[in-house]
C-alpha positions as CSV (number, residue, x, y, z in Angstrom):
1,X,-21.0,20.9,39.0
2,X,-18.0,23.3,38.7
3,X,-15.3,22.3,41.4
4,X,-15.1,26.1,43.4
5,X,-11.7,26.2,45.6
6,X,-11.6,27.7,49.0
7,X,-8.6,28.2,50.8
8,X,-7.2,30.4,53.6
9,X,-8.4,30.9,57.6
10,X,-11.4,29.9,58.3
11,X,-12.2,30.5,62.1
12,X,-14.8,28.2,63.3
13,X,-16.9,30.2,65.9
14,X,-17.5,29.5,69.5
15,X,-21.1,29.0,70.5
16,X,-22.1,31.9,73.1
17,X,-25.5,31.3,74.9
18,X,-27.5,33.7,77.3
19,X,-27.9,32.8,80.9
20,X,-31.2,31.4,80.0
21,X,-29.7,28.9,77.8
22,X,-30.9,30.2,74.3
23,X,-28.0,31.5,72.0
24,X,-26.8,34.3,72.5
25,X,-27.6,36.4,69.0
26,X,-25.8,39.8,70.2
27,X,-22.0,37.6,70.7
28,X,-22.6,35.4,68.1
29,X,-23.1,38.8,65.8
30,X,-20.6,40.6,67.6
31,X,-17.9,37.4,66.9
32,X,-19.0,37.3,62.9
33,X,-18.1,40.7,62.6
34,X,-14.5,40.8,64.1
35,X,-13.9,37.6,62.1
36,X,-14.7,39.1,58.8
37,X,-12.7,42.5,60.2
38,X,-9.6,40.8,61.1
39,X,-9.8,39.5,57.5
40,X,-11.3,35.7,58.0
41,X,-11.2,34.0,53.9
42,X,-14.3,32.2,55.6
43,X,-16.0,31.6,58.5
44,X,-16.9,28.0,59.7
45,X,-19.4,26.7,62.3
46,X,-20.9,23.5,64.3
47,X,-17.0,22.5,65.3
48,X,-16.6,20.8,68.7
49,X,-15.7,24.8,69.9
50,X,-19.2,25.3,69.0
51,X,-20.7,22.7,71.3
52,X,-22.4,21.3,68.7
53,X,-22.3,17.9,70.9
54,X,-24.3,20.0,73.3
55,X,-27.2,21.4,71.1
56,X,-30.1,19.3,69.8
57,X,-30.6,19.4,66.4
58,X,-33.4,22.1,66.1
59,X,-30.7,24.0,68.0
60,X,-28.0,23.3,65.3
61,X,-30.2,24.1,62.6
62,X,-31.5,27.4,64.1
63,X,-27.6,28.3,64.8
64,X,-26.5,27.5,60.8
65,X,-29.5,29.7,59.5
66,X,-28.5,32.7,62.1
67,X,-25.1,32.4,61.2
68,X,-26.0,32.2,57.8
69,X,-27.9,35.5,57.9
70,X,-24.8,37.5,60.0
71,X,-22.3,36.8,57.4
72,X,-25.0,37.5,54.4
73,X,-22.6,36.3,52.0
74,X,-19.9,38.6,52.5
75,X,-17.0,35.3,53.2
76,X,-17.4,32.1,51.8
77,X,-19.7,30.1,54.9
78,X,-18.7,26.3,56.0
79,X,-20.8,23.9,58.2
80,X,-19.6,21.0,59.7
81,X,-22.6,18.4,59.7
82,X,-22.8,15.3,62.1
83,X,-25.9,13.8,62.0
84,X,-26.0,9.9,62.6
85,X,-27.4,8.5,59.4
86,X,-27.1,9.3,55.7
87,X,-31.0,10.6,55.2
88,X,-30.4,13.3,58.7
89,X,-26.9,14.5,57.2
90,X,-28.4,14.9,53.0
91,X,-30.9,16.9,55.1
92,X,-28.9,18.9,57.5
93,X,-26.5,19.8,54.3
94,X,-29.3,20.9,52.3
95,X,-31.0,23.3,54.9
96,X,-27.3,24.5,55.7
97,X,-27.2,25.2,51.7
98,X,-30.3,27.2,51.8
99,X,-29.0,29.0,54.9
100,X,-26.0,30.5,52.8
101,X,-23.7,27.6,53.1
102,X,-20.9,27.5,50.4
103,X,-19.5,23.6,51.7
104,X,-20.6,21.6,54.1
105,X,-17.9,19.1,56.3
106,X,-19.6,15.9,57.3
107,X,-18.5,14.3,60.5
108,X,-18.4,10.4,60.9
109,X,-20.7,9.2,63.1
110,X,-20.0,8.2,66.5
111,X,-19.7,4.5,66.0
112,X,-19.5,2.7,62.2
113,X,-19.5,-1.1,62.1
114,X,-17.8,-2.6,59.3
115,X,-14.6,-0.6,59.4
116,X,-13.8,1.8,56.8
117,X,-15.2,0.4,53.7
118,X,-18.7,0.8,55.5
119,X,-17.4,4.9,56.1
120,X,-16.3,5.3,52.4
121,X,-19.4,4.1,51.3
122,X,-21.7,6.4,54.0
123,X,-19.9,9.6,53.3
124,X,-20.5,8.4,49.2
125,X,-24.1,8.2,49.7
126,X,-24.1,11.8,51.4
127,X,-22.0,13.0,48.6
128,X,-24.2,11.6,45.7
129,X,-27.5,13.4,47.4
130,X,-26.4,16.7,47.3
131,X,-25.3,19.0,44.8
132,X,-22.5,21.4,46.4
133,X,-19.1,20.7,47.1
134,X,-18.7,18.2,50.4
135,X,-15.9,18.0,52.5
136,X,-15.0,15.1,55.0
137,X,-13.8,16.1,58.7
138,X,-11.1,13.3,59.8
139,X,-10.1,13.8,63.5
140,X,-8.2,10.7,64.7
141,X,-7.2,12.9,68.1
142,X,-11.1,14.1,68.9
143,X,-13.4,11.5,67.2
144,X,-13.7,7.4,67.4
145,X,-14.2,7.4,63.9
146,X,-11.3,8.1,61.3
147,X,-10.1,7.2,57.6
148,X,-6.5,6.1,55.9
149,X,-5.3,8.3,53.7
150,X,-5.9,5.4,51.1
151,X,-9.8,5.8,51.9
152,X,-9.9,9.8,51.4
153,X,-8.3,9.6,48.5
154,X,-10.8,6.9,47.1
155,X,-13.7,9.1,48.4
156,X,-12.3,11.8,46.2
157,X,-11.5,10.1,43.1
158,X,-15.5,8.2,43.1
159,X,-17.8,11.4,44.2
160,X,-16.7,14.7,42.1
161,X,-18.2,16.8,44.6
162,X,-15.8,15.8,47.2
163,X,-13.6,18.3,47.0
164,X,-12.1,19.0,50.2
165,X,-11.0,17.9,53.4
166,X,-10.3,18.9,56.8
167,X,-7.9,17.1,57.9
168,X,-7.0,16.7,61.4
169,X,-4.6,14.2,61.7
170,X,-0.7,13.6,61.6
171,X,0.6,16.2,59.1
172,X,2.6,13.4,57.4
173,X,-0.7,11.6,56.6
174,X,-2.4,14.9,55.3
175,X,0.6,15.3,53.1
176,X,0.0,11.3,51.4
177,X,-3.6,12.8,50.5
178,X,-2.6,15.8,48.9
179,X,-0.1,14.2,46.8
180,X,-2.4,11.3,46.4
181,X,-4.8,13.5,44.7
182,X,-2.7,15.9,42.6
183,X,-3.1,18.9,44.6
184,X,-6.8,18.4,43.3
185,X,-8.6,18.6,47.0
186,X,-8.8,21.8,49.1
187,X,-6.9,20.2,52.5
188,X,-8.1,22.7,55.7
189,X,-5.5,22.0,58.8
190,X,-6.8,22.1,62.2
191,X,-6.3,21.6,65.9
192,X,-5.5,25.5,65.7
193,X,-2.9,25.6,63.3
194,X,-0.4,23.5,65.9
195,X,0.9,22.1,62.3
196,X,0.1,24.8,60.0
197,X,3.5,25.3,58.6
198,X,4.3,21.6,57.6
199,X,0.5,21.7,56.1
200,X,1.4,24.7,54.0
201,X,4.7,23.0,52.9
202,X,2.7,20.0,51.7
203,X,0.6,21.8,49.5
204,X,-2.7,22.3,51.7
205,X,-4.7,25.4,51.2
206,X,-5.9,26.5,54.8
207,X,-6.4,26.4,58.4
208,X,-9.9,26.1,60.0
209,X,-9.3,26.8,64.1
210,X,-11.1,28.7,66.6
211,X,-10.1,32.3,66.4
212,X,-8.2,33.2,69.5
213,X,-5.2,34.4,67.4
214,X,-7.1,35.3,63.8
215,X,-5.6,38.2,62.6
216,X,-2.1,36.8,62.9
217,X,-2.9,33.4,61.3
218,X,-4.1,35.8,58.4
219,X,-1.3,37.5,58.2
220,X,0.9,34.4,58.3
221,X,-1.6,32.6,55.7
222,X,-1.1,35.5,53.4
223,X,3.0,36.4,53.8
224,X,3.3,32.4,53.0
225,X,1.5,32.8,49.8
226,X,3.5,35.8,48.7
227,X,6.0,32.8,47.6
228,X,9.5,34.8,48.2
229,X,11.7,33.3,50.7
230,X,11.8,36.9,53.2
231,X,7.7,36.4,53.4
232,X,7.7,32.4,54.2
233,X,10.5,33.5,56.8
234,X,8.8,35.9,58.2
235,X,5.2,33.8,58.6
236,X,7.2,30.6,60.0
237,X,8.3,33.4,62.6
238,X,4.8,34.3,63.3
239,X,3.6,30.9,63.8
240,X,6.6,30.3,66.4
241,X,5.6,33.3,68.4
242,X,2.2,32.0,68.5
243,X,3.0,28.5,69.0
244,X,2.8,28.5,72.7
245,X,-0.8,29.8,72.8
246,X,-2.0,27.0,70.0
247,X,-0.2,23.9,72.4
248,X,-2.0,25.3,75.3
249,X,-5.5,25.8,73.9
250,X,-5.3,22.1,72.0
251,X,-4.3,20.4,75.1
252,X,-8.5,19.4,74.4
253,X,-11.6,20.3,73.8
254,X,-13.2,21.0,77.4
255,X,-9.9,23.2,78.1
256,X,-10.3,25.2,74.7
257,X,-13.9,25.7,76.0
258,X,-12.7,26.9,79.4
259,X,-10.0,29.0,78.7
260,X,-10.1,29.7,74.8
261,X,-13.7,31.0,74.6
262,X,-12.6,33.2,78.0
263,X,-9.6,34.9,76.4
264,X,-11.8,35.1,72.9
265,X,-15.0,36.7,74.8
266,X,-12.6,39.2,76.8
267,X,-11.1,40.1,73.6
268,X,-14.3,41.0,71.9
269,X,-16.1,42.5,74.3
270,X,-18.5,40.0,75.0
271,X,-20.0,37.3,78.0
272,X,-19.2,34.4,78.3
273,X,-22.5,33.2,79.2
274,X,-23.8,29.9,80.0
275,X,-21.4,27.5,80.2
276,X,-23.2,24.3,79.1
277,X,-22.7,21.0,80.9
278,X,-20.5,19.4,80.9
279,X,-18.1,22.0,81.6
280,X,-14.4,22.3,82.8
281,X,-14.5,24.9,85.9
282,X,-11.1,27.3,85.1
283,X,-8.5,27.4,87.8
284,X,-6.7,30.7,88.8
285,X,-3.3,28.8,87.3
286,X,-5.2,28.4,84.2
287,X,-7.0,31.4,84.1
288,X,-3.1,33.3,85.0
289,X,-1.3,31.4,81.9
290,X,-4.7,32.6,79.9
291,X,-3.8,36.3,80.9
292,X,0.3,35.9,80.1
293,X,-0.7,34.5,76.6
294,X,-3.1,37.5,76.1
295,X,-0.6,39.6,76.7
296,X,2.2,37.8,74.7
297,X,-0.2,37.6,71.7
298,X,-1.0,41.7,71.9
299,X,3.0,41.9,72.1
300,X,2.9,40.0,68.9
301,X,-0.1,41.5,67.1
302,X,1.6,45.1,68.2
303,X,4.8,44.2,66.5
304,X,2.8,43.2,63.6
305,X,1.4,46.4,63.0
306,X,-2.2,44.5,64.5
307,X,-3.2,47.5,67.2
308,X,-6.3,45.9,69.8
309,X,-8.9,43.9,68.5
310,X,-10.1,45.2,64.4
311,X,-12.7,47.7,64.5
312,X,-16.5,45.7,64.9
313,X,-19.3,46.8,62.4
314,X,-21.9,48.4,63.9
């Protein structure tokens, strides 16, 4: 198999569900479209900003092949897969390939006996039984389960289809892998970009967070690979003015879920919805800070030449 390489922003979407608990097909459309208008290299889905902790899997797979059918091709399409044995995730990977999915991210399992040689050799056996490129999701902040950098880089070297990785750890232990394997994996940052710069410095090739500031990380993405000195400048500046939003939205997950998917939905013009349990309840200090970085991050968008929220398909 030809190695494809993917790179740049890749928001991973929030889940939006009616009242009634179904998903919500008319936000989950509406959010697709102002990804790919504000200029998304990608779009990603089943992070823990979906709620995919929170869905069965009948649920998950009905929310891959809907996704899959919004984008129709038009940005490369990512799903993060996290079933609990190796059989569930070949199978979840090869329904989210015949929903449209370029790359699928497999999650570790909740709990793994026999410490990391057992996880090198679980996410091998995934990656032998499918034919597309495989990434590995390592979260040492979110998840039980993590890998050295030693491990990813074996993973890489035995399985030729594991190509990338999104890497979620201390940006000085994303940079041993990329130098580990000569540039040779695609390395997606996360936890919102709070380390972006330092993973774009080491050589990594994007970012996948939730999209509450989008159109700016695009804009910084794409000034940092202009190369020139004026251009990195100018996108280090960007990710400073955004910095304060990123900390407070990462704090974790259940706040990102209160207060993230609030800001995004008022943004976009859409519910919130059901919140599914368990769920943080918002206070009205949390819910003030959310309205000051709103408008900190329109300041910022405004200076940028970014006017309101990009123009929605309809």
């Amino acid at each position: 198999m030809a190695k494809a390489r993917f790179s740049g922003i890749y928001p991973i979407l929030y889940g939006f569900f009616r009242e009634d608990g179904a998903l919500d097909h008319a936000s989950m459309r509406r959010q697709v479209e102002h990804c790919i208008a504000a200029g998304a290299h990608g779009i990603a889905i089943l992070g823990l900003v979906t709620e995919v902790n929170k869905m069965d899997v009948n649920e998950r797979r009905a929310v891959v092949e809907a996704v899959g059918e919004m984008i129709a091709g038009r940005v490369p399409y990512a799903v993060t897969v996290g079933e609990p044995t190796i059989h569930g995730q070949i199978a979840f990977s090869k329904a989210a390939k015949a929903a449209g999915a370029d790359w699928v991210i497999l999650q570790p399992p909740t709990a793994r006996g026999g410490g990391e040689a057992e996880l090198v050799r679980f996410f091998g056996a995934i990656a032998d039984g499918l034919d597309m490129p495989v990434g590995i999701q390592n979260n040492p902040v979110n998840l039980d389960v993590s890998l050295s950098p030693a491990s990813l880089i074996a993973l890489h070297r035995q399985h030729a289809n594991i190509t990338l990785l999104k890497g979620e750890g201390f940006s000085v232990d994303i940079a041993r892998v990329i130098e580990g394997t000569d540039g040779a994996m695609d390395v997606f940052g996360g936890h919102g970009g709070i380390e972006f710069m330092a993973l774009l410095r080491s050589g990594g090739a994007g970012l996948i967070p939730a999209p509450d500031c989008l159109a700016i990380q695009v804009k910084l993405y794409e000034l940092w690979r202009k190369g020139d000195a004026a251009s990195q400048a100018e996108a280090e500046r960007l990710h400073r003015e955004v910095l304060p939003l990123i900390v407070f939205m990462t704090r974790g997950i259940p706040s990102l879920l209160t207060y993230g998917k609030r800001l995004f939905a008022e943004r976009i013009g859409a519910p919130v919805g059901l919140e599914r349990a368990p769920a943080l309840a918002p206070t009205a200090f949390g819910l003030a800070e959310v309205r000051r970085l709103i408008e900190d991050l329109q300041r910022t968008e405004s200076e940028c030449g970014i006017v309101g929220v990009p123009e929605i398909a309809k």
